[in-house]
Structure formats: C-alpha cells, structure tokens
Kinemage of the C-alpha trace (Angstrom):
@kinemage 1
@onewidth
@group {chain A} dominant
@subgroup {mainchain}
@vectorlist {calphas} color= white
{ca unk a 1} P -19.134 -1.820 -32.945
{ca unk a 2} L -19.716 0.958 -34.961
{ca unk a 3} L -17.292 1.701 -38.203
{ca unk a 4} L -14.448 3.307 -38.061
{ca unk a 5} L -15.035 5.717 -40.647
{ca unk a 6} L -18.648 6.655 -39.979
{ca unk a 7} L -17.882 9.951 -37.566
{ca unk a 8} L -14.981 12.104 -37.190
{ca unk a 9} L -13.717 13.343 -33.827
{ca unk a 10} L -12.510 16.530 -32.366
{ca unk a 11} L -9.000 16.532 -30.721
{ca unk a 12} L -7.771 19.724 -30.709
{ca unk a 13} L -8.543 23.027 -31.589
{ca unk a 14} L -5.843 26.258 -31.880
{ca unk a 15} L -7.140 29.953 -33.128
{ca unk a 16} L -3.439 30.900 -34.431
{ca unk a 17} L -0.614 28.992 -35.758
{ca unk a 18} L 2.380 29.934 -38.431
{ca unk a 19} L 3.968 27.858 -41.110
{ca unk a 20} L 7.894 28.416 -42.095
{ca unk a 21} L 9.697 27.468 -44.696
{ca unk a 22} L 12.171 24.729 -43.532
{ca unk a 23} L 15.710 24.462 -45.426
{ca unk a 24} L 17.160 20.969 -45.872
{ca unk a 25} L 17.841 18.892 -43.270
{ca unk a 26} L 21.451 19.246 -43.407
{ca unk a 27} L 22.730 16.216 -41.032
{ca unk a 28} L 20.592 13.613 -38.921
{ca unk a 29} L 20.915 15.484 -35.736
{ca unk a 30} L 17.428 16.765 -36.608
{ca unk a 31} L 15.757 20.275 -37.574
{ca unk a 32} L 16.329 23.254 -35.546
{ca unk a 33} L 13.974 26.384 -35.530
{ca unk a 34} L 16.701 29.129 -35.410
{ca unk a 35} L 18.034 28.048 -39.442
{ca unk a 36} L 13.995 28.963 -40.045
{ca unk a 37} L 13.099 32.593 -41.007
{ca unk a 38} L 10.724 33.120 -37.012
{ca unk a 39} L 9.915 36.656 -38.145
{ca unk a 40} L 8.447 36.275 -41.556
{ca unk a 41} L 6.085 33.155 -41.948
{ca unk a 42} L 4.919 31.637 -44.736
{ca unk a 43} L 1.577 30.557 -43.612
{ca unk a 44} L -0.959 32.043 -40.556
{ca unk a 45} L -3.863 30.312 -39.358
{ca unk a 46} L -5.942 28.218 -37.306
{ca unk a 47} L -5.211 24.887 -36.435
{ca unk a 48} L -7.423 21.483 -36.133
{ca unk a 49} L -7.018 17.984 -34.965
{ca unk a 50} L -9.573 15.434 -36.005
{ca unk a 51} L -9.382 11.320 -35.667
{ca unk a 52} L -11.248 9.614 -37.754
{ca unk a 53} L -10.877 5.845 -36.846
{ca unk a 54} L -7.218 5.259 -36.001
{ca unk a 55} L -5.707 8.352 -38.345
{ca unk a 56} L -5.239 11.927 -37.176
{ca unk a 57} L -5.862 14.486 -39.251
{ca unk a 58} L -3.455 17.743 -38.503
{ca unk a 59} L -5.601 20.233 -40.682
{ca unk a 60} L -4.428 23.974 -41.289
{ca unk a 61} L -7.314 26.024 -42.122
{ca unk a 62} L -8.578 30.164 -42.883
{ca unk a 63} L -9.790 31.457 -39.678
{ca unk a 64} L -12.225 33.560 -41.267
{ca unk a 65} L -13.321 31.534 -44.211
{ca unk a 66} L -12.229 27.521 -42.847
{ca unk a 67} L -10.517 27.123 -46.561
{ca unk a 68} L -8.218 23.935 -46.351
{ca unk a 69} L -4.608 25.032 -46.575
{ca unk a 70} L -2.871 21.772 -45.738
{ca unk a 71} L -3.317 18.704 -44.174
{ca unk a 72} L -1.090 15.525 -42.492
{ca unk a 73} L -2.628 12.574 -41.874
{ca unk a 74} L -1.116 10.706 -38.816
{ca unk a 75} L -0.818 6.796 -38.462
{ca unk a 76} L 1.544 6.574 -35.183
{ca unk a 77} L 2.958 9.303 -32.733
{ca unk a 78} L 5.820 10.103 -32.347
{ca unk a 79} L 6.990 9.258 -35.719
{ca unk a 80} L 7.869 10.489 -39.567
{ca unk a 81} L 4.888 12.411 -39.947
{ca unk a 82} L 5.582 14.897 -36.593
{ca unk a 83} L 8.494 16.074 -35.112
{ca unk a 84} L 10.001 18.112 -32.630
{ca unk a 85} L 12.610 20.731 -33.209
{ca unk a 86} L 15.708 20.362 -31.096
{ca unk a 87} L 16.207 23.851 -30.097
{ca unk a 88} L 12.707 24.648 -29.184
{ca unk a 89} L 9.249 22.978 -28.089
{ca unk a 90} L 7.186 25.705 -29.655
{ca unk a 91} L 8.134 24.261 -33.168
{ca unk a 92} L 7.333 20.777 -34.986
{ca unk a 93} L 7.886 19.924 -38.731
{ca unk a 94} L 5.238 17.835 -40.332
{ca unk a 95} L 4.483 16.367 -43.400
{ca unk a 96} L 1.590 17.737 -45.099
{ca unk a 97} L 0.081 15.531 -48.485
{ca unk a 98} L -2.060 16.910 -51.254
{ca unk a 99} L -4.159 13.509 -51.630
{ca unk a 100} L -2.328 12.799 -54.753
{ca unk a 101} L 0.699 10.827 -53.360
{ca unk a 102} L 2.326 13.907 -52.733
{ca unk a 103} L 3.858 15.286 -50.180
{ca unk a 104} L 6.019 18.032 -48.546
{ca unk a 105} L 7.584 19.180 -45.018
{ca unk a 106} L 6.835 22.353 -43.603
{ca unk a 107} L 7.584 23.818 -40.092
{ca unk a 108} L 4.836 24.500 -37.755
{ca unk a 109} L 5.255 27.086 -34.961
{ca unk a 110} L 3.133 28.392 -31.951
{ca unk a 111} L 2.954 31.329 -30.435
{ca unk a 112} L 2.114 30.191 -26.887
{ca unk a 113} L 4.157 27.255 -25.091
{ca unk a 114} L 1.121 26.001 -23.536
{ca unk a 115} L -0.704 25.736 -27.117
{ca unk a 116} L 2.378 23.365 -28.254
{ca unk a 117} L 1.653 21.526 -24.977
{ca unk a 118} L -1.952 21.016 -26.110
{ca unk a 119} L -0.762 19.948 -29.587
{ca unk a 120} L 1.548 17.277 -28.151
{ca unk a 121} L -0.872 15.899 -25.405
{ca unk a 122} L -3.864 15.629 -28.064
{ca unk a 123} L -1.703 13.039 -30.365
{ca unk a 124} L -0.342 11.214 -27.055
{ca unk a 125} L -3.896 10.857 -25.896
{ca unk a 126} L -5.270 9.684 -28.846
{ca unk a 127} L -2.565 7.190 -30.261
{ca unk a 128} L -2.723 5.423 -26.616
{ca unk a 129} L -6.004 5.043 -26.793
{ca unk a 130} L -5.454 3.178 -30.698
{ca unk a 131} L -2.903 1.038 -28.606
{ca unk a 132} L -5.727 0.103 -25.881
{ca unk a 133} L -8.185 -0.918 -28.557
{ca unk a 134} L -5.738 -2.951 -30.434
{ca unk a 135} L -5.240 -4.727 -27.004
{ca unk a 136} L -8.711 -5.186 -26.162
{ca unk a 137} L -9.307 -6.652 -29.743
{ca unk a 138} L -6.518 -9.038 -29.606
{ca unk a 139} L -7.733 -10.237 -26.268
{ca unk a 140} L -11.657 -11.066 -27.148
{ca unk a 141} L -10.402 -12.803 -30.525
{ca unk a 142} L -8.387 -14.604 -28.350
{ca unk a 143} L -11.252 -15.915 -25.575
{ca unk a 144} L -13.330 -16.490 -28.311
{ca unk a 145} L -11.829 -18.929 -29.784
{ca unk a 146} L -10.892 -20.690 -26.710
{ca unk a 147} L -12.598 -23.676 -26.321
{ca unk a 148} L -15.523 -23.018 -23.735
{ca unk a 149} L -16.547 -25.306 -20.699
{ca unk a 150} L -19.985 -26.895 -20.581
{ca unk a 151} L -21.358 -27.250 -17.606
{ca unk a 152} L -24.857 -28.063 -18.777
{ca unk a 153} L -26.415 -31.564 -17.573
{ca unk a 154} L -26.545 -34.738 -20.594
{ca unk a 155} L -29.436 -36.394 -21.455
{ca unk a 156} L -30.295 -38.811 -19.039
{ca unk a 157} L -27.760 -37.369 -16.236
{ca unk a 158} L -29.147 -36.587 -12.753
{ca unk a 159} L -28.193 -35.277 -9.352
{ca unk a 160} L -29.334 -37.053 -5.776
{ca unk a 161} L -29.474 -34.569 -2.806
{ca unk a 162} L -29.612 -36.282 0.627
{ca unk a 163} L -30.720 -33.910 3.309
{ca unk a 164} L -33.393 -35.661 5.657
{ca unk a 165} L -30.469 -38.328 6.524
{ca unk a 166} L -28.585 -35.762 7.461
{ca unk a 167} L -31.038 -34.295 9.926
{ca unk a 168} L -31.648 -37.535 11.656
{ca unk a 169} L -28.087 -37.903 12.437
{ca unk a 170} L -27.751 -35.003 14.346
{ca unk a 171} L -31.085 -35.179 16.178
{ca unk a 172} L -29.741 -38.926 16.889
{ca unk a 173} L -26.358 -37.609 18.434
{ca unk a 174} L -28.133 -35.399 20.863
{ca unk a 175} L -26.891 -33.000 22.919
{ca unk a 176} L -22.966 -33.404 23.352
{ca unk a 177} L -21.399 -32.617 26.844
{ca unk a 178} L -18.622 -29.648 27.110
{ca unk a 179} L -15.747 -31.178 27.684
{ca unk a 180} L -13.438 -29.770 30.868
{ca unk a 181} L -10.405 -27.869 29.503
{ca unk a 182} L -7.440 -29.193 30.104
{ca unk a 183} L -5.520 -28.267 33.018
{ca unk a 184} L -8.032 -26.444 35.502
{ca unk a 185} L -8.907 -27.268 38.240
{ca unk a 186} L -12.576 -27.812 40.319
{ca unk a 187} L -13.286 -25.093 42.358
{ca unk a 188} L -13.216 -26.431 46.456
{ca unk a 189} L -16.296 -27.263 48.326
{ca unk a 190} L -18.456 -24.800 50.311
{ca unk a 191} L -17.800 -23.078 53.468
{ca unk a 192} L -13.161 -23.669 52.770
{ca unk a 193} L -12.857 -21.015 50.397
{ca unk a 194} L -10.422 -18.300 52.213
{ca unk a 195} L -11.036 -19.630 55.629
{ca unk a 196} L -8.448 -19.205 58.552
{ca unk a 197} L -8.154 -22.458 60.750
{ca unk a 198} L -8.675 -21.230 64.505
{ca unk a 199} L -6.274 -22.824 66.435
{ca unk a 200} L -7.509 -25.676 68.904
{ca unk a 201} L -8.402 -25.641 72.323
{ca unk a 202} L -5.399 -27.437 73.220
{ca unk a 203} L -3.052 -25.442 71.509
{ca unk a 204} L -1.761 -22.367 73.934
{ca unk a 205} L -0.719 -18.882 72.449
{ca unk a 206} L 2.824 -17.970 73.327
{ca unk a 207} L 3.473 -14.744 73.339
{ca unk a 208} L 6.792 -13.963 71.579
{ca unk a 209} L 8.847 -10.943 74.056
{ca unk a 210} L 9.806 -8.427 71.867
{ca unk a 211} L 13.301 -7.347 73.318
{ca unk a 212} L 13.777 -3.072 73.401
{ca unk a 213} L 16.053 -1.540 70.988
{ca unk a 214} L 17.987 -0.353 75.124
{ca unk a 215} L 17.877 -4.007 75.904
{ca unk a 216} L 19.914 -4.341 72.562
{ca unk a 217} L 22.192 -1.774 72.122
{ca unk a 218} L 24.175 -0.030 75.118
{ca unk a 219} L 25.369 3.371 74.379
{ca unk a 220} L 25.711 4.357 78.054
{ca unk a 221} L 28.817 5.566 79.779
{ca unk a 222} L 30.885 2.256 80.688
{ca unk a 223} L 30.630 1.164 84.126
{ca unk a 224} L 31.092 -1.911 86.138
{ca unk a 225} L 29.331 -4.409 84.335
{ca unk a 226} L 26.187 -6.225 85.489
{ca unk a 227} L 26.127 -9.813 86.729
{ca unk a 228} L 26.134 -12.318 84.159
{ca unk a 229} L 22.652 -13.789 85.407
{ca unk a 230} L 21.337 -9.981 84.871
{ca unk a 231} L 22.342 -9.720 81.249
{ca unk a 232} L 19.808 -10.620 78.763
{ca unk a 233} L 22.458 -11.573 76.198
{ca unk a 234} L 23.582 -14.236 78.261
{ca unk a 235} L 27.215 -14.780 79.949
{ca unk a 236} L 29.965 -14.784 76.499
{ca unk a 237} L 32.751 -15.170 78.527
{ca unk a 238} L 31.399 -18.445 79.899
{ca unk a 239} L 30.157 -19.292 76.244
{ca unk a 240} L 32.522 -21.927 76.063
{ca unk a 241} L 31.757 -23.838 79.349
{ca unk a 242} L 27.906 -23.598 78.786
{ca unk a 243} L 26.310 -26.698 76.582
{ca unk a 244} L 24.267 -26.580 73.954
{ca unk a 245} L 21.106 -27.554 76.348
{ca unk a 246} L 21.336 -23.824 77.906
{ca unk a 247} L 21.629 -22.717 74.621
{ca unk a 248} L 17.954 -23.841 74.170
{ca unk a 249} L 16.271 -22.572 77.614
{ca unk a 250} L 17.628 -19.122 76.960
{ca unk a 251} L 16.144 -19.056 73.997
{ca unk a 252} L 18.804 -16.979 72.087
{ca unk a 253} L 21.760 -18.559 70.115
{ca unk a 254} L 25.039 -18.457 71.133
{ca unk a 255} L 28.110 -17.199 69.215
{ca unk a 256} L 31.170 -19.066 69.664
C-alpha cells in the first residue's frame, strides 16, 4: 500500500466563493448568516478541496494568480472545523490555520445552492471512505493474526483410496429387479378386457311391455267404467279380497 502522503487528491473544485467576517458567537444555538454583512465580503475567490491521506484540505485561492489565501485542514466531517449556518445552507463557517498553531473562523458563502451541495457531498464522500479503510484495516490485522489451519500432510502420513473393491461389488450385485408399487393391480388376461357376456342359449329374452302414457292416465269424459278384468290397473275395489299370489301374476303392485 502506497503512503499516505505521497499524492494529493482532487475533491472539489468551485470558480467563485466569498468570505465574511463573522461576529462572535453570541449563544450555543450556533452562527446564523443574516448577523454577517451578505453584501460586502471580505474575501472573493475560488475554492479547492484536496485529501491528502485521511486530511482535507479546504484551500481558498486567487482565481487569476492561484495565491494561497487561507486554508483548513479537516480531520472528521461534520465537526469543529466546518459548520453549517442555521438560517441558510449556502453558508458554512470554518476554521482556517496559518501553519503556525494559529488559527481563526471565518464565514464561507456560495453563490449557487447547488455549489454548497457539491461542497457538502465532497467531505461526506471522502470522510466515509476514511471510515471504510479504517474498517478494512482493522479486519486484515485481525485475520492475520488468527491462528491459521494446516491442512498440509506430516511426514510419514498417507492416504489409502479403495476404488476397484468398490467396482466388484456392484458388478457382483447384478442387475436388481423393479419392485411392483404398492397397491396396483395386474392388468387381466387377454381377450376379458371390456367384454360383454352374451347371454346363454338357455336363457330367454323377455321383453318388458312398456305401458302408454293413455293406458296410464285417463283424462276422458267419465263414463261407465270398464270391467274390472279389462282394466290394466287391476280391480282396487277388490284389493282387499285378492292375495298376495295375484299380486305377483299381474305383475304390478298393489296399493292397499
């Protein structure tokens, strides 16, 4: 891995940006832009941020020549070193040092929203990626000095591999059967499948008589009625004298 302080990165870059005088934070509710003078800056400029291991650099610089006005170095986001106005998210006081130990807060405006947008996102981005390095270092220190599992054979230690008895087994065993599922049945022999039994020569067809719906029903005009021995319903009024063995040659059942 390369050092930290061998190259120094480009974050963010902004063409104009203005620098206020800030008055004394007068209570810990924090700073707010509208105590600052908006209309007459201190400071106009361009704007750079640079990382350079795990510090960003907030660097205020000439636009025409690139002289250094001021600079804030940045160990953690949010925190002392930037912070946000509570009236506006165009503004941000920072703490710029001279290199000496010294050091001062100015406020830091932009003209466009989406150029304070940029500002923000840059430090986000870059501080979360410090926080996934620091993660990723903590987690190889900590596999490497895990102990680690040998797997590698001893001196002396060796491995037997039986295949040929296993081969002669199964050409021993032979071809196995399928057994029947359980629960069917085996299909019937030849020549019964669907078959209708004709009836012998014995047997005799009767013929069933299929009465007439007039033989049934009587809607006609009434009349003297027909002898009994004519009716095909039998004699009811004599339903009581008759037994149960003319019952059977008439072939109908009889109502009592």
């Amino acid at each position: 891995m390369a050092d930290d302080n061998s190259y120094e990165s480009m974050l963010c870059v902004k063409p104009e940006v203005h620098v206020y005088r800030i008055p004394p934070r007068a209570s810990n509710r924090g700073y707010r832009a509208a105590d600052w003078k908006l209309d007459e800056p201190a400071w106009s400029g361009r704007m750079k941020i640079t990382a350079k291991g795990k510090l960003a650099y907030i660097k205020l610089e000439d636009r025409n020549t690139g002289e250094l006005f001021a600079q804030a170095p940045v160990e953690q986001y949010p925190g002392c070193v930037v912070e946000s106005v509570t009236d506006s998210s165009r503004y941000f006081v920072i703490r710029i040092e001279d290199g000496n130990g010294r050091h001062a807060f100015i406020g830091l405006g932009f003209a466009d929203r989406g150029d304070s947008f940029d500002f923000n996102v840059a430090l986000q981005d870059h501080f979360k990626w410090v926080k996934q390095e620091g993660e990723l270092a903590k987690q190889e220190a900590s596999e490497s000095t895990a102990p680690k599992l040998d797997l590698r054979f001893k001196e002396g230690q060796t491995i037997k591999i039986s295949i040929g008895q296993n081969i002669k087994k199964k050409e021993a065993g032979g071809v196995k059967s399928r057994p029947m599922a359980a629960g069917l049945l085996p299909p019937p022999p030849a020549g019964k499948v669907g078959g209708v039994i004709p009836p012998s020569a014995g047997q005799s067809t009767v013929s069933a008589v299929q009465p007439t719906p007039a033989s049934l029903l009587d809607f006609g005009s009434p009349g003297p009625s027909a002898p009994p021995s004519a009716d095909v319903w039998g004699d009811f009024t004599s339903a009581g004298s008759n037994s149960c063995k003319d019952a059977v040659q008439s072939g109908w059942v009889q109502f009592s």
